[in-house]
PDB file of N, CA, C, O and CB in Angstrom:
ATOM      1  N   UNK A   1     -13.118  77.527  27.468  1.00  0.00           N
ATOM      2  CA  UNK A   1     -12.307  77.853  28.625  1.00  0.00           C
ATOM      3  C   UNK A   1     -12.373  76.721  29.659  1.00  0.00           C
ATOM      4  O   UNK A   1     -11.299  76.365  30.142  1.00  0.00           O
ATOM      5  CB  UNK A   1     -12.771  79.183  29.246  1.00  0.00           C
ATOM      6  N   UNK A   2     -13.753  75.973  30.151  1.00  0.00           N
ATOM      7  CA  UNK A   2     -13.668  75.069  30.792  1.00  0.00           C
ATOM      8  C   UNK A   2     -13.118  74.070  30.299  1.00  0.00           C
ATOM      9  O   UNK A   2     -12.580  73.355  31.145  1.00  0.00           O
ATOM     10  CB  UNK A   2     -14.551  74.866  31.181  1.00  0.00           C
ATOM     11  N   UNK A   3     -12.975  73.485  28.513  1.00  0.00           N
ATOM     12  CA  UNK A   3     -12.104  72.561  28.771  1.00  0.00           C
ATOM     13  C   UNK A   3     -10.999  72.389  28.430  1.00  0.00           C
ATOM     14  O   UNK A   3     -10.552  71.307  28.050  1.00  0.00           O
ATOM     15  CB  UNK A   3     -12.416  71.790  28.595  1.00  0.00           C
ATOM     16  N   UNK A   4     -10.078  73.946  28.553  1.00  0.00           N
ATOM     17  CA  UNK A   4      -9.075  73.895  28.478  1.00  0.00           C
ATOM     18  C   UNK A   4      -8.250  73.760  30.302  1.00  0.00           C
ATOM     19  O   UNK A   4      -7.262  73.102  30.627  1.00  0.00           O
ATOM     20  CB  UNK A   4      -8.893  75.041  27.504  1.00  0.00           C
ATOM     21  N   UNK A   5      -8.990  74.508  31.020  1.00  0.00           N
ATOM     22  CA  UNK A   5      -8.896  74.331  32.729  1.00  0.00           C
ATOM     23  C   UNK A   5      -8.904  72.802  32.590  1.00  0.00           C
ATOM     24  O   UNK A   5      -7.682  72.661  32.547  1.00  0.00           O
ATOM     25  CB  UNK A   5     -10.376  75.057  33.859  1.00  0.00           C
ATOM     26  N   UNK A   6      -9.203  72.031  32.528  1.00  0.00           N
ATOM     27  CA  UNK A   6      -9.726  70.722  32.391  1.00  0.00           C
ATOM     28  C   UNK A   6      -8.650  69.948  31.714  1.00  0.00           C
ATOM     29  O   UNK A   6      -8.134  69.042  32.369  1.00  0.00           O
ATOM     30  CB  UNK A   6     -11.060  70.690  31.622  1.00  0.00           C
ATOM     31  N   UNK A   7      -8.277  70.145  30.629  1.00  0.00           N
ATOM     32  CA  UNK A   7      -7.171  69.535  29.996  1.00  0.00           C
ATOM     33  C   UNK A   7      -6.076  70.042  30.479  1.00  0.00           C
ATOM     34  O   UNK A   7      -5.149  69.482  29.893  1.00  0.00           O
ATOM     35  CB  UNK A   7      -7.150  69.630  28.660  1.00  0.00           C
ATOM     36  N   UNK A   8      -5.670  70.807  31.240  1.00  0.00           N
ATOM     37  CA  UNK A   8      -4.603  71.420  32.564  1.00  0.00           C
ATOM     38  C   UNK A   8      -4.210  70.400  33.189  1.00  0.00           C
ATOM     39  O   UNK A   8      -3.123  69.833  33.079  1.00  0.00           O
ATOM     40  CB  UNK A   8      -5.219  72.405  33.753  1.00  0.00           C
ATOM     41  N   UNK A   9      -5.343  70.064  34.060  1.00  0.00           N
ATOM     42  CA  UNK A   9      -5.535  69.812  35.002  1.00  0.00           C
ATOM     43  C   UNK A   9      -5.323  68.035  35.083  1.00  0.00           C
ATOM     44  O   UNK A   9      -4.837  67.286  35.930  1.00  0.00           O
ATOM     45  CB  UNK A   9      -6.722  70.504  35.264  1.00  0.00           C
ATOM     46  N   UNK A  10      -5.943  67.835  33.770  1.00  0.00           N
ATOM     47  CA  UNK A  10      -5.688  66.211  33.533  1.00  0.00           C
ATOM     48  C   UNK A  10      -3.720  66.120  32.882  1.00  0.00           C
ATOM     49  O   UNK A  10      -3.005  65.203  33.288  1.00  0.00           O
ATOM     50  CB  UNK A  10      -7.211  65.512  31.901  1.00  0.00           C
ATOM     51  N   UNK A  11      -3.195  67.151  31.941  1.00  0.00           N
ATOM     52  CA  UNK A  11      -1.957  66.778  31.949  1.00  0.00           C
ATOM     53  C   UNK A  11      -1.142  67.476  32.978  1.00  0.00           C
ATOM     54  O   UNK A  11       0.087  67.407  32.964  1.00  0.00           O
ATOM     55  CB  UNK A  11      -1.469  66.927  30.719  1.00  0.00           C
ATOM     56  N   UNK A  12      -1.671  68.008  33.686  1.00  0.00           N
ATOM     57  CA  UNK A  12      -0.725  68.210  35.563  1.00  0.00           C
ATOM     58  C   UNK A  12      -0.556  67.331  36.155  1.00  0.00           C
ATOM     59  O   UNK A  12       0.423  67.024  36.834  1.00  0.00           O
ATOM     60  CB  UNK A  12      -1.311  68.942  36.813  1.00  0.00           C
ATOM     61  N   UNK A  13      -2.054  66.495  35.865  1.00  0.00           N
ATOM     62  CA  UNK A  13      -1.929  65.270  36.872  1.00  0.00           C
ATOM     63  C   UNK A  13      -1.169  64.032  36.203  1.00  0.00           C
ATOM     64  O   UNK A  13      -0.837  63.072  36.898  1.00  0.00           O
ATOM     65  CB  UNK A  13      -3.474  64.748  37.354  1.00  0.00           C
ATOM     66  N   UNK A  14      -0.994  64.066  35.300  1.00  0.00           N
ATOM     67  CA  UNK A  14      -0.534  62.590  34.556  1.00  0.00           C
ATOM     68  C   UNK A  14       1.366  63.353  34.813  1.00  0.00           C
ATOM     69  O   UNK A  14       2.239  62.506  35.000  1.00  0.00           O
ATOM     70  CB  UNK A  14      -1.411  62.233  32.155  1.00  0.00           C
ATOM     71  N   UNK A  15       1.770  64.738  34.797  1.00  0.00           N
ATOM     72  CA  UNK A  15       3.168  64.442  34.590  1.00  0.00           C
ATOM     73  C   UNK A  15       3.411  64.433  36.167  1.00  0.00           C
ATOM     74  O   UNK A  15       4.521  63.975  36.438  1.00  0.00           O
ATOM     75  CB  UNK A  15       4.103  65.592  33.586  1.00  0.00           C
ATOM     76  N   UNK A  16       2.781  64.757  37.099  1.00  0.00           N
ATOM     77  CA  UNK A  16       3.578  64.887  38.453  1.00  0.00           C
ATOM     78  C   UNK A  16       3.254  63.233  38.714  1.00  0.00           C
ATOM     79  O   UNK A  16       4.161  62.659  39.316  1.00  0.00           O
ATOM     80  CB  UNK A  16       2.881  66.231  39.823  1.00  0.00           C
ATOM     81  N   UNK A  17       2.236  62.503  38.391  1.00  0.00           N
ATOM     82  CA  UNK A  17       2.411  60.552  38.774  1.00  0.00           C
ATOM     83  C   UNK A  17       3.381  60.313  37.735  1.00  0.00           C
ATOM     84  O   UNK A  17       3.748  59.158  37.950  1.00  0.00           O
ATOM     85  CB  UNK A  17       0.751  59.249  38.476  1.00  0.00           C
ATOM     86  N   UNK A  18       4.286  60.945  36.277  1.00  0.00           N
ATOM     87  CA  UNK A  18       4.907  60.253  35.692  1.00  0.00           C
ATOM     88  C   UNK A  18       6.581  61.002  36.378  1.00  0.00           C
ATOM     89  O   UNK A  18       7.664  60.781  35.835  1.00  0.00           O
ATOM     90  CB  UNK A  18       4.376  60.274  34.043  1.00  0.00           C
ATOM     91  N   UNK A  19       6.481  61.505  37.103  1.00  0.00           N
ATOM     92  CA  UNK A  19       7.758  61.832  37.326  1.00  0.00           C
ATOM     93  C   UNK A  19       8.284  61.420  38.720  1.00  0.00           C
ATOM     94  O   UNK A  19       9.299  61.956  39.165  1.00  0.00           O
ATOM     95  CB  UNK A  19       7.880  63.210  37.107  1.00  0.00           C
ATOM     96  N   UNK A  20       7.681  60.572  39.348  1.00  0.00           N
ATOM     97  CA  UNK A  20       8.130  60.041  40.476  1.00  0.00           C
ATOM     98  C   UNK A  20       9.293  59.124  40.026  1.00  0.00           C
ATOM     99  O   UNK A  20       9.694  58.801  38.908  1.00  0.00           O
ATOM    100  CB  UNK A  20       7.013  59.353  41.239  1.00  0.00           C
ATOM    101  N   UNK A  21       9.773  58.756  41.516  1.00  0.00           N
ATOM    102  CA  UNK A  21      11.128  57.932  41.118  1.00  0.00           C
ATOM    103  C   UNK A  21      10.756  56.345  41.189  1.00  0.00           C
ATOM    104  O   UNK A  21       9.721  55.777  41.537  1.00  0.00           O
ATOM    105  CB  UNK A  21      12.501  58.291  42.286  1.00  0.00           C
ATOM    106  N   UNK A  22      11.775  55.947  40.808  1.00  0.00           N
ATOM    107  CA  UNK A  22      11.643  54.859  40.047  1.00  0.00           C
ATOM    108  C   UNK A  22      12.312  53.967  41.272  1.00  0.00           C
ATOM    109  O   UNK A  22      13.243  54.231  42.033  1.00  0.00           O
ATOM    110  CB  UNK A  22      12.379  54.925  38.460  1.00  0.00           C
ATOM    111  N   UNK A  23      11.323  52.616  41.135  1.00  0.00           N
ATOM    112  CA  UNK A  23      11.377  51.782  42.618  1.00  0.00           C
ATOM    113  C   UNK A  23      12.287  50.963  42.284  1.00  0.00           C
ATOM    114  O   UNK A  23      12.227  50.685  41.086  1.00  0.00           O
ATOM    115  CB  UNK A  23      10.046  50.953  43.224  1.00  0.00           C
ATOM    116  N   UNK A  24      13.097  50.466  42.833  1.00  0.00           N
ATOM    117  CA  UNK A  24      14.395  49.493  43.100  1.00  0.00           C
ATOM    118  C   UNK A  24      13.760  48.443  44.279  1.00  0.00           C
ATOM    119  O   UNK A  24      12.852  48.710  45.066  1.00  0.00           O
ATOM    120  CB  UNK A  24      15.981  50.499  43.768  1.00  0.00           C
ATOM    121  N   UNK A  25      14.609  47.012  44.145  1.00  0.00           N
ATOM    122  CA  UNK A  25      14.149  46.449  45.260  1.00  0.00           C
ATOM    123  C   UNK A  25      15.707  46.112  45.892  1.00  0.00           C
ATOM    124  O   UNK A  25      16.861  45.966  45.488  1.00  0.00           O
ATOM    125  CB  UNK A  25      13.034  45.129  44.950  1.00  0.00           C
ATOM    126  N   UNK A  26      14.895  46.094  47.215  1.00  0.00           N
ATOM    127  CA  UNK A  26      15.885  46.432  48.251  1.00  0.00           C
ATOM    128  C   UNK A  26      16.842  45.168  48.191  1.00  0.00           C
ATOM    129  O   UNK A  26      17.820  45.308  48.924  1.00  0.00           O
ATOM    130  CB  UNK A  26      15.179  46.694  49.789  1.00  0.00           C
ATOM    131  N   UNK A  27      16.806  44.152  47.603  1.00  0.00           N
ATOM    132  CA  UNK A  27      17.743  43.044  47.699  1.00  0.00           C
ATOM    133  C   UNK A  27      19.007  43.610  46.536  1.00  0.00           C
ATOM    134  O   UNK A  27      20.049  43.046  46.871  1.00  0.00           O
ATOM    135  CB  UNK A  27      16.872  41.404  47.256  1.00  0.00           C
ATOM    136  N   UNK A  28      19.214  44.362  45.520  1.00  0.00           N
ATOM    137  CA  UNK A  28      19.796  44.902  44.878  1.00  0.00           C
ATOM    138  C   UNK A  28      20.366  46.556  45.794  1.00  0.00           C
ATOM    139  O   UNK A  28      21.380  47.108  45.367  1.00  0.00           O
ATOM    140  CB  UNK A  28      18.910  44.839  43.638  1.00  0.00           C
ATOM    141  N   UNK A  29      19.771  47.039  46.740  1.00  0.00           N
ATOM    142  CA  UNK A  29      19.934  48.947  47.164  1.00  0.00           C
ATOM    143  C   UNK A  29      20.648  48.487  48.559  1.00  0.00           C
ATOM    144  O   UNK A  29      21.471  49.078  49.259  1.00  0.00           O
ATOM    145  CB  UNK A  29      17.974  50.235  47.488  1.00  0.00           C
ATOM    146  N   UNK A  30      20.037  47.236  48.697  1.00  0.00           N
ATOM    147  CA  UNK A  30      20.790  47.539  50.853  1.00  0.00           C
ATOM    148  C   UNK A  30      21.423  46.472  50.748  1.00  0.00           C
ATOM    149  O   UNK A  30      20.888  45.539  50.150  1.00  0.00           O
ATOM    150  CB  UNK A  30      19.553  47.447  52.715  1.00  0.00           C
ATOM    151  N   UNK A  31      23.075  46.287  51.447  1.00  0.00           N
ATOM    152  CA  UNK A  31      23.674  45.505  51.801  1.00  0.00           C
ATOM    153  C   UNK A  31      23.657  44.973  52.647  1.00  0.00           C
ATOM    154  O   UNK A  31      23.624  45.374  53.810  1.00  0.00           O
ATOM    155  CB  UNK A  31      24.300  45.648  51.739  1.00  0.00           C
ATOM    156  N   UNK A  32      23.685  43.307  51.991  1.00  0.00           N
ATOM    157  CA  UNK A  32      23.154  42.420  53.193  1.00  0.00           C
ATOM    158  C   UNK A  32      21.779  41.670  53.475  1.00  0.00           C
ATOM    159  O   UNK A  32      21.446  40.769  54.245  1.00  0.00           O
ATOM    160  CB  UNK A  32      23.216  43.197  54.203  1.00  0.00           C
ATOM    161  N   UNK A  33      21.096  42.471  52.473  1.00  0.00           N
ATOM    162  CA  UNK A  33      19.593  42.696  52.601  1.00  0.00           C
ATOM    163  C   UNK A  33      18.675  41.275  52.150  1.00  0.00           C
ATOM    164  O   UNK A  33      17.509  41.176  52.531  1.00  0.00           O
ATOM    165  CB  UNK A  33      19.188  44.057  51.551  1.00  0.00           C
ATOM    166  N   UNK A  34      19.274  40.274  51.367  1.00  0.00           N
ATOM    167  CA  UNK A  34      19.221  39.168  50.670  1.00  0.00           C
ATOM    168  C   UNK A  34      19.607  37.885  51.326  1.00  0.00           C
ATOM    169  O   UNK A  34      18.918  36.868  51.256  1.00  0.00           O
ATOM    170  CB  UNK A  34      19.926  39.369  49.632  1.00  0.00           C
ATOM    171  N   UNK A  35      20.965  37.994  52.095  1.00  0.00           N
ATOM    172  CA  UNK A  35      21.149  37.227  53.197  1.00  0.00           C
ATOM    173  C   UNK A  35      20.421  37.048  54.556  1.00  0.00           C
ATOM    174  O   UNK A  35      20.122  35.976  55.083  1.00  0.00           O
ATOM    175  CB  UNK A  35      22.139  37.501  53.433  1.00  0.00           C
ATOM    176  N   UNK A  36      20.122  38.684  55.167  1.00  0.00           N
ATOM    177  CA  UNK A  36      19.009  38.677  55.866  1.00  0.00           C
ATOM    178  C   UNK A  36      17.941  37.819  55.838  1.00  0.00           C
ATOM    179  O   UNK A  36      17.624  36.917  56.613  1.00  0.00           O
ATOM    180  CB  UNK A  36      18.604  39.590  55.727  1.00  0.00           C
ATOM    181  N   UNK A  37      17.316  38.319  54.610  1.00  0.00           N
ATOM    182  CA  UNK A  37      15.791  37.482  54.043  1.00  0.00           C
ATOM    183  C   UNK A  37      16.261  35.943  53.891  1.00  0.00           C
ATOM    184  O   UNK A  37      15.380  35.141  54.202  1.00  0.00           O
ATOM    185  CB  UNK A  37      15.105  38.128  52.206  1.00  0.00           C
ATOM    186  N   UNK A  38      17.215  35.508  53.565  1.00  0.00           N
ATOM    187  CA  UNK A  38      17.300  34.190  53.175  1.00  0.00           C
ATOM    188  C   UNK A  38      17.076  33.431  54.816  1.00  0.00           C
ATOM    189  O   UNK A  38      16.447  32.423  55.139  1.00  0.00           O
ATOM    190  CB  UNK A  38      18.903  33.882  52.276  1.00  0.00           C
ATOM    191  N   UNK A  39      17.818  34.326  55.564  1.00  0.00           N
ATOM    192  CA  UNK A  39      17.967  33.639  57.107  1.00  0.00           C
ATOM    193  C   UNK A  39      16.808  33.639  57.384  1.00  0.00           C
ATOM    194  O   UNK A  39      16.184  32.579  57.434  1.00  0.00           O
ATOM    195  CB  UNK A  39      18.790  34.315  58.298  1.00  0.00           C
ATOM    196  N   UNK A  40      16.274  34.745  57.616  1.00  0.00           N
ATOM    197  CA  UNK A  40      14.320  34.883  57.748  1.00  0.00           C
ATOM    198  C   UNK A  40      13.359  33.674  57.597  1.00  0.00           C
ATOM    199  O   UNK A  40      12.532  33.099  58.305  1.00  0.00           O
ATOM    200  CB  UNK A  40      13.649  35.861  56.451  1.00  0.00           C
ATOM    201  N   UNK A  41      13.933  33.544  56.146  1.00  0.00           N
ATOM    202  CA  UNK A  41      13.089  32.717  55.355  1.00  0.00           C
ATOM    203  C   UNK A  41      13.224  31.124  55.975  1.00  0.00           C
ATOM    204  O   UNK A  41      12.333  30.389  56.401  1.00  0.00           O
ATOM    205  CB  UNK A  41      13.570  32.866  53.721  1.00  0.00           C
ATOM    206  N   UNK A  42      14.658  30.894  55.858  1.00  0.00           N
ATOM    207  CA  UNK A  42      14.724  29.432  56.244  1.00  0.00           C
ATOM    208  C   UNK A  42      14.198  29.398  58.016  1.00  0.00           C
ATOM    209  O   UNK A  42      13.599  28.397  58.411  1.00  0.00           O
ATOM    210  CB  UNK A  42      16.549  28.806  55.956  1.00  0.00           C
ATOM    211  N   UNK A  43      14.406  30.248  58.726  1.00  0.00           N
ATOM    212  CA  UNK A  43      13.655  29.703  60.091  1.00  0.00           C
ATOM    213  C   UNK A  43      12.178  29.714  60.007  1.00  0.00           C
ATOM    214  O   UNK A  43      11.587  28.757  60.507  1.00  0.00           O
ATOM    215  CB  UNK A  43      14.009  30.599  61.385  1.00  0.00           C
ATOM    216  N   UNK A  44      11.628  30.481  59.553  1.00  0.00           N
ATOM    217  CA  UNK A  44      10.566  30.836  59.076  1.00  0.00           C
ATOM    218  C   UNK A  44       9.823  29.319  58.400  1.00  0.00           C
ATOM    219  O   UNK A  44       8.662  28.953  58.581  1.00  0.00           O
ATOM    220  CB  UNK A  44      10.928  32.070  58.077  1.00  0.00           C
ATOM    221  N   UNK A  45      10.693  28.746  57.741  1.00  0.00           N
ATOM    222  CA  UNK A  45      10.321  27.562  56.919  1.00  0.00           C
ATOM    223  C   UNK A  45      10.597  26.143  58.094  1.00  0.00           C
ATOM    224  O   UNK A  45       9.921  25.114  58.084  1.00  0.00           O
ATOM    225  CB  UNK A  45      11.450  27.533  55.320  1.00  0.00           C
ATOM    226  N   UNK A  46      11.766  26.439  59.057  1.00  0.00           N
ATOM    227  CA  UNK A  46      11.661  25.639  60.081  1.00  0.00           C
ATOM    228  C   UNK A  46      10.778  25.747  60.997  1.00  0.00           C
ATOM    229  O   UNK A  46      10.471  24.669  61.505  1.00  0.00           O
ATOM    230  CB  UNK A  46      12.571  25.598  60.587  1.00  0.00           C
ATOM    231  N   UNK A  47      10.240  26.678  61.406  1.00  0.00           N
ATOM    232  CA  UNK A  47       9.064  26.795  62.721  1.00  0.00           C
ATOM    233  C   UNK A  47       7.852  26.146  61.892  1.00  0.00           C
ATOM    234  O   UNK A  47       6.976  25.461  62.421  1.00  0.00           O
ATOM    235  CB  UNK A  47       8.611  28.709  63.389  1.00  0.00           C
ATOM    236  N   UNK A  48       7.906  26.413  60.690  1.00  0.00           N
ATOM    237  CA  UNK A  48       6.543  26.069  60.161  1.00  0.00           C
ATOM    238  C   UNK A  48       6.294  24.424  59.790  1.00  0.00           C
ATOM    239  O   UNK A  48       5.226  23.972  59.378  1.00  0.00           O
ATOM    240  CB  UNK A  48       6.336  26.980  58.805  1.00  0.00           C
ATOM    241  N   UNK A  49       7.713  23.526  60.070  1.00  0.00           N
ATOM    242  CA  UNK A  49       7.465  22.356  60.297  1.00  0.00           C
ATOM    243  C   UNK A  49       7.145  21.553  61.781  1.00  0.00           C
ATOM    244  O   UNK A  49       6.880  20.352  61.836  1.00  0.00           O
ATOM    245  CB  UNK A  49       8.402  21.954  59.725  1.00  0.00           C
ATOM    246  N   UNK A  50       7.215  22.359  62.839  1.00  0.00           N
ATOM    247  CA  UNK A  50       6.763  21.959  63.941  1.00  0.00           C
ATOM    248  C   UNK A  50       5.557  22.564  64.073  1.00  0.00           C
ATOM    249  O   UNK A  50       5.061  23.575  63.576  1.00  0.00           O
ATOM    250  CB  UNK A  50       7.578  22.144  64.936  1.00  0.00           C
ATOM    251  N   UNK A  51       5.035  21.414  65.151  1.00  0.00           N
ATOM    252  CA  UNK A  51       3.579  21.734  65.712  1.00  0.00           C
ATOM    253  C   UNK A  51       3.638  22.599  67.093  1.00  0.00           C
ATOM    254  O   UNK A  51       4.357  22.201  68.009  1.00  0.00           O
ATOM    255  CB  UNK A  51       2.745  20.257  66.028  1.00  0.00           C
ATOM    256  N   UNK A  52       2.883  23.766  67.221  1.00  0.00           N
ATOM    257  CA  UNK A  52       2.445  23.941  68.391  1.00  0.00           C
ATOM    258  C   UNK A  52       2.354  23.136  69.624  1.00  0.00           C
ATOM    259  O   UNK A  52       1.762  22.083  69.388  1.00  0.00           O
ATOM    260  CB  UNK A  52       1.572  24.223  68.175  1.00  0.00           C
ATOM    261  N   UNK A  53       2.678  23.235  70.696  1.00  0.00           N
ATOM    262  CA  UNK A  53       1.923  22.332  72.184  1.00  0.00           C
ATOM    263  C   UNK A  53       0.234  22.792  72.067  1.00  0.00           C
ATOM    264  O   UNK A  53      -0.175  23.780  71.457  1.00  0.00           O
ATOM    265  CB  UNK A  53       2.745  23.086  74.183  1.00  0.00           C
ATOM    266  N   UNK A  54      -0.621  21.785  72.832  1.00  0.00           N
ATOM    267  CA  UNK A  54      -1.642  22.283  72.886  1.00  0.00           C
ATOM    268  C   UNK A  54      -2.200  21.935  74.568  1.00  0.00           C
ATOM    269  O   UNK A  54      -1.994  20.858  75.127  1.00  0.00           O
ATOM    270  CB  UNK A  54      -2.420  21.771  71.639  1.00  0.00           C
ATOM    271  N   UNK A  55      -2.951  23.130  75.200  1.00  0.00           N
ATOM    272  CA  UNK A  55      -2.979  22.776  76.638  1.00  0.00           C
ATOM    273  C   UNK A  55      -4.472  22.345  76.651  1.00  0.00           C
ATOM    274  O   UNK A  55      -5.509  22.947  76.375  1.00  0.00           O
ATOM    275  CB  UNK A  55      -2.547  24.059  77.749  1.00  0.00           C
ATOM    276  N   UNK A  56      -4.104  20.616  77.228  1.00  0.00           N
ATOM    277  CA  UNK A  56      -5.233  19.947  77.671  1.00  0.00           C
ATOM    278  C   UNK A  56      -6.511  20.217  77.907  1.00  0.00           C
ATOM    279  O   UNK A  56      -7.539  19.616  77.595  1.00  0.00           O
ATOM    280  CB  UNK A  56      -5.022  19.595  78.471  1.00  0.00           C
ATOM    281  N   UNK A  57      -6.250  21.541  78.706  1.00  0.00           N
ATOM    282  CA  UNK A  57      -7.108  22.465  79.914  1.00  0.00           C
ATOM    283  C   UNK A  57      -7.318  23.723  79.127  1.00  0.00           C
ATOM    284  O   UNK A  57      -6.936  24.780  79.628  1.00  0.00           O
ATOM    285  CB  UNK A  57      -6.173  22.851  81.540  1.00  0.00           C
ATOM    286  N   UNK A  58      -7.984  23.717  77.746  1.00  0.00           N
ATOM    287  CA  UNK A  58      -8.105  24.994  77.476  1.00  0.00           C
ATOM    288  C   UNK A  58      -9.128  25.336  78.341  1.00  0.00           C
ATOM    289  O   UNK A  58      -9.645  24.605  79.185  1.00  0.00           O
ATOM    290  CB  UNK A  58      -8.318  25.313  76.117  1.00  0.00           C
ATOM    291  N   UNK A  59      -9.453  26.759  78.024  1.00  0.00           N
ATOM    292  CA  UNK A  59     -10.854  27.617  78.713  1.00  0.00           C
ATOM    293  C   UNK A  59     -12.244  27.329  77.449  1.00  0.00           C
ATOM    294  O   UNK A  59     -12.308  27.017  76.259  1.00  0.00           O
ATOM    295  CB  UNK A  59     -10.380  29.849  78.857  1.00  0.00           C
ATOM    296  N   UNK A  60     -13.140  27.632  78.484  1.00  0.00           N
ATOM    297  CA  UNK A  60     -14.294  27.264  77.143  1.00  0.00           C
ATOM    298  C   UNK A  60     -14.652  28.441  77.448  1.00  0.00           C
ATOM    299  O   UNK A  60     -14.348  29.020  78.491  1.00  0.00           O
ATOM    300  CB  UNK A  60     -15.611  25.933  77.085  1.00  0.00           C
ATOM    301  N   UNK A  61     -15.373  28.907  76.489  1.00  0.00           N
ATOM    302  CA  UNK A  61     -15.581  30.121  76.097  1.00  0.00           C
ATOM    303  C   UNK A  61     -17.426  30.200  75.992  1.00  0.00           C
ATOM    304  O   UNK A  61     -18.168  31.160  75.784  1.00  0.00           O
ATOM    305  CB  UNK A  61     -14.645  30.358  74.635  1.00  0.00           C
ATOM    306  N   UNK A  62     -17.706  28.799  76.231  1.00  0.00           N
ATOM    307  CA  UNK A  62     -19.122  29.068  76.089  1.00  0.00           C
ATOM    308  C   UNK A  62     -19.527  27.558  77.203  1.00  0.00           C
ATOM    309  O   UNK A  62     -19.042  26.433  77.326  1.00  0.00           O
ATOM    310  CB  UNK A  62     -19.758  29.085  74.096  1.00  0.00           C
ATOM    311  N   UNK A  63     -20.662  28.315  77.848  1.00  0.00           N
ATOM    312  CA  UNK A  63     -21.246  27.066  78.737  1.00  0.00           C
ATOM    313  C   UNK A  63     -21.846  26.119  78.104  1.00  0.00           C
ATOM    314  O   UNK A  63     -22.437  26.113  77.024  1.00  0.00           O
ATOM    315  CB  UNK A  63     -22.204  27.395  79.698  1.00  0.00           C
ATOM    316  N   UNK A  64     -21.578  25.063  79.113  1.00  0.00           N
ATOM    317  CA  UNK A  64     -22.396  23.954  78.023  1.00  0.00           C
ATOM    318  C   UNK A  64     -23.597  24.169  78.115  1.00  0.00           C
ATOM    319  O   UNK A  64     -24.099  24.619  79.144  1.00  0.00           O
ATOM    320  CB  UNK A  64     -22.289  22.402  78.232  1.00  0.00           C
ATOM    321  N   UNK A  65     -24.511  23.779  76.662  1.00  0.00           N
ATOM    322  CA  UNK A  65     -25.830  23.392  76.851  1.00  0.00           C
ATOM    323  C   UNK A  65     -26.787  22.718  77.796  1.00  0.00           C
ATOM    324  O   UNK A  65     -26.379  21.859  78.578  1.00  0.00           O
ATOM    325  CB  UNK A  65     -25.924  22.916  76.144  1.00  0.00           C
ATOM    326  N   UNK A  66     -27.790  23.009  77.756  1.00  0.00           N
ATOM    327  CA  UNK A  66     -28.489  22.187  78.934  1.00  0.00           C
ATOM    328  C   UNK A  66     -29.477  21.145  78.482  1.00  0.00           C
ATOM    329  O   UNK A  66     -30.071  20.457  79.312  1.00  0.00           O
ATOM    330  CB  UNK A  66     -29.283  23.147  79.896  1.00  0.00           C
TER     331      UNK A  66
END
């Protein structure tokens, strides 16, 4: 009896994770969604060729030694 409760319980659990739906990616489901990302991407790829400013005058965060 326990391992039939048991073998229940293990094919309950295997068909409700096998019956979920089935994932699509959104560059194929949403319109537009590919052009978006492409725009994303290329500024994304432009900011990442410039440098930051950096201020002269940062704060120190620790006193100097003595």
């Amino acid at each position: 009896m326990k391992s039939l409760a048991i073998t229940l319980l293990v094919a309950t659990a295997l068909v409700a994770i096998q019956s979920g739906c089935e994932r699509h990616p959104a560059s194929e489901t949403i319109p537009g969604y590919s052009e978006k990302m492409s725009k994303k991407e290329a500024q994304a790829a432009q900011q990442a060729t410039h440098s930051e400013p950096t201020d002269p005058k940062a704060p120190t965060y620790f006193p100097p030694k003595n």
